[in-house]
C-alpha positions in Angstrom: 125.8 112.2 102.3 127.6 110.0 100.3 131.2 109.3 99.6 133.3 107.4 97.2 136.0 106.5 99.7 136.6 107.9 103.5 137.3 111.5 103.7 136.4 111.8 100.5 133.8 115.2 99.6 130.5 114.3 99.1 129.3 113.3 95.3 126.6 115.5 93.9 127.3 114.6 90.2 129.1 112.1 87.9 129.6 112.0 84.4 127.2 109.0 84.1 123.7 108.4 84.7 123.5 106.8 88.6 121.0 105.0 90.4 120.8 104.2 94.2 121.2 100.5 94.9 120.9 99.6 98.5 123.4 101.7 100.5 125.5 102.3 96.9 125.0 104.5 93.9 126.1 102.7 90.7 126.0 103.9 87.2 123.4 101.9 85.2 126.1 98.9 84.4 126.4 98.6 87.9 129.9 100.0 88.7 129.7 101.1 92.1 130.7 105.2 92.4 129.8 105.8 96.1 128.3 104.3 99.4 126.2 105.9 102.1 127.6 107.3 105.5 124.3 108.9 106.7 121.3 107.9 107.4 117.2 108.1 107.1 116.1 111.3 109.4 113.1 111.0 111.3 110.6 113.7 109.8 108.2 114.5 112.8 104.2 114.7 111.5 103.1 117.5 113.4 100.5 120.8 112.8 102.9 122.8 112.4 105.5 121.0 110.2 102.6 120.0 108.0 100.5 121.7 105.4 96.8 120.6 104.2 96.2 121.0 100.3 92.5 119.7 99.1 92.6 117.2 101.8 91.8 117.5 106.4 94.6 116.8 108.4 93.9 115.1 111.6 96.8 114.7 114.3 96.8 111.4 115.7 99.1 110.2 118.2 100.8 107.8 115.8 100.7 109.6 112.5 98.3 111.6 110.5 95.0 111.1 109.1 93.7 112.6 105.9 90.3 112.5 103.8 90.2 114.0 100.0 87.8 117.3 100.6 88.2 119.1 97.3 88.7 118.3 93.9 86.4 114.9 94.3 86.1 113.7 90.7 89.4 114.1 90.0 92.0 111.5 89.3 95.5 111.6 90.8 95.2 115.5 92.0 97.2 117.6 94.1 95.1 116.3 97.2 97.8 116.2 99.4 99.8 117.0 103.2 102.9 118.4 102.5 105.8 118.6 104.8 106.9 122.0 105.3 110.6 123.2 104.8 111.9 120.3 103.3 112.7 120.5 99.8 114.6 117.6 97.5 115.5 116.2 94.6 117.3 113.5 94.4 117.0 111.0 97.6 114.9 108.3 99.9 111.7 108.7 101.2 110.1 105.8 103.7 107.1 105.8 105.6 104.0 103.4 107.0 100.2 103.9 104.6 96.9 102.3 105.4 93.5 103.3 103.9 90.1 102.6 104.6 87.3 102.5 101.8 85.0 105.7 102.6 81.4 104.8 103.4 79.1 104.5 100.1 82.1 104.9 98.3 82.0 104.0 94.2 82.0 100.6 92.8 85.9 101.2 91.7 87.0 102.3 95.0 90.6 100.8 95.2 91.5 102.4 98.6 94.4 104.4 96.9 97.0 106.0 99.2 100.7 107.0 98.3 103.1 109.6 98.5 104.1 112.8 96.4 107.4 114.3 95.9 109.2 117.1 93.7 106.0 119.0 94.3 106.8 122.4 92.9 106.2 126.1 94.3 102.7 126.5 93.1 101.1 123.1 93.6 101.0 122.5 90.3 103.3 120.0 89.3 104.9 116.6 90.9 105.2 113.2 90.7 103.9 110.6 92.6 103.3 107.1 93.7 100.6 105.1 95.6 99.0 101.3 96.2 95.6 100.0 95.5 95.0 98.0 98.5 92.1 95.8 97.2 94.2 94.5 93.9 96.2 92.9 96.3 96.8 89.8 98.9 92.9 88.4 98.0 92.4 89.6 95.0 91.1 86.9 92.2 91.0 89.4 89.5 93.8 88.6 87.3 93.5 92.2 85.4 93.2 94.0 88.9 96.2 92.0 90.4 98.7 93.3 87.4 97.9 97.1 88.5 98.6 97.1 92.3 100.6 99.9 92.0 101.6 102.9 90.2 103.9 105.8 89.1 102.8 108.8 88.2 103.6 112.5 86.8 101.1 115.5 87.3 99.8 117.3 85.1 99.1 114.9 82.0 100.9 111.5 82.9 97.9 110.2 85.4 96.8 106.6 85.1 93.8 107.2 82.5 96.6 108.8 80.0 99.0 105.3 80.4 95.9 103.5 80.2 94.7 104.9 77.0 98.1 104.6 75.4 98.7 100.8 76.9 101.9 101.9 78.5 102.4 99.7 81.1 105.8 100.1 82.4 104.3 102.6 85.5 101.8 100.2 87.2 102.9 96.8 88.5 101.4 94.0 91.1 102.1 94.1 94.9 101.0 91.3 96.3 101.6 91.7 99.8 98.7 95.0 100.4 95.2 94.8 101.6 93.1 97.4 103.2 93.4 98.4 106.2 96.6 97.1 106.8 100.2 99.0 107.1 102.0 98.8 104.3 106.0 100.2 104.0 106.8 102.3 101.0 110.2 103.1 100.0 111.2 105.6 96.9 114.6 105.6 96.0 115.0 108.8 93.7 118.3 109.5 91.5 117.4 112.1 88.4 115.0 110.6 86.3 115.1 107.2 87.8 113.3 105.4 90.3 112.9 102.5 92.2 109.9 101.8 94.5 109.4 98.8 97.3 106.0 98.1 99.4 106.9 96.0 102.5 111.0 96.3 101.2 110.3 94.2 98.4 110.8 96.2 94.8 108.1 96.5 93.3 108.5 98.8 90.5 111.7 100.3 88.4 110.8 103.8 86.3 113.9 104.2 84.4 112.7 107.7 83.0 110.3 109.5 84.9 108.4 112.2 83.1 109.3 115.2 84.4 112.5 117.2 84.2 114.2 116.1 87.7 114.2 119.4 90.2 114.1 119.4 94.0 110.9 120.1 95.4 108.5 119.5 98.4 107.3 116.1 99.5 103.9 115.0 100.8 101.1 112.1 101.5 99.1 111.7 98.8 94.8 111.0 99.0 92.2 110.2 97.1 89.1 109.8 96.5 87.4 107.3 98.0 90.3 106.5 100.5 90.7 106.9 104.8 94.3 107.6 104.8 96.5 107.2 107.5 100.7 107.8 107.5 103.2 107.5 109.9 106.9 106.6 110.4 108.2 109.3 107.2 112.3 109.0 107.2 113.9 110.9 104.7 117.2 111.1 103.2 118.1 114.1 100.9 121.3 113.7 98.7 120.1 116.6 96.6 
């Protein structure tokens, strides 16, 4: 919840475009309009708080594990574990990723592994974000290092459709990822903007996202040529 001053009702709306800012929401010139009183919920990763789309689910005792089984050729899918019964739009979503490379996996494989929220009814539209592990901490490749990490809206505004347009305000580098390592991920959501941090560092600001904002489910993304594993999900829903 969030509050302007004490006992104040919670704000919902505001005649100006706001983004989240820390524990604040400020308008985009950076007048502060309300601070947070609550806090991240602890979202427990369990068989039957979880559901399984083109993707296993494995319970582990810390987390989840998850391996891309469907869809296989295709880029930045609905290959996902959704978290059942929670449904938002506007809000902050944390948890821990690390992937493995599969065995015999293709020459490209980046180890990509993110998150997925605003995921509608029918599975068949959300946006997303995720890491590529090996552009990161080692990587010598000045062209990999610049796309370490990425927005995206699906259908249509996957990475092949920025990269064929040179639109590069979606991808940026993260310097601190490597495979098979934990990595923190944070996505502040407000409307159409976005703010995104790997190991609380930001890493990447979407100032219009591509798809009309509405609240929707939210989930681990995988792909494919990625081990996934997730743990630690804390949620905040304003909206």
């Amino acid at each position: 919840m969030w509050f302007d001053e004490a006992g104040a009702e919670a704000i919902v709306s505001h005649k100006d475009a706001l983004t989240i800012k820390g524990n604040t929401i400020a308008t985009l010139e950076g007048e502060v309009v309300a601070t947070a009183v609550s806090y991240l919920k602890d979202i427990a990763l369990t068989a039957d708080n979880l559901t399984a789309l083109h993707t296993s689910l494995e319970i582990l005792e810390d987390g989840i594990r998850s391996v891309k089984t469907e869809k296989i050729q295709e880029d930045d899918t609905n290959s996902y574990v959704t978290v059942n019964d929670l449904v938002m739009k506007n809000g902050i979503i944390e948890c821990d990723m690390k992937s493995r490379l599969l065995p015999n996996c293709w020459e490209a494989a980046r180890g990509f592994i993110g998150i997925a929220f605003r995921i509608d009814e029918r599975d068949m539209e959300f946006e997303g974000f995720y890491i590529r592990p090996t552009n990161g901490r080692g990587c010598d490749n000045e062209f990999r290092k610049a796309h370490g990490c990425q927005y995206f809206a699906y259908p249509g505004y996957i990475w092949s459709y920025y990269r064929e347009f040179g639109i590069g305000d979606y991808e940026a580098p993260v310097e601190t990822i490597a495979l098979d390592e934990w990595a923190h991920v944070k996505a502040v959501l407000m409307e159409e903007h976005a703010a995104f941090y790997v190991n609380h560092e930001l890493v990447l600001e979407v100032k219009k996202m591509q798809h009309t904002p509405a609240a929707g489910r939210i989930g681990f993304n995988t792909y494919i040529d990625s081990e996934c594993f997730f743990k630690n999900l804390k949620v905040e829903v304003l909206d």
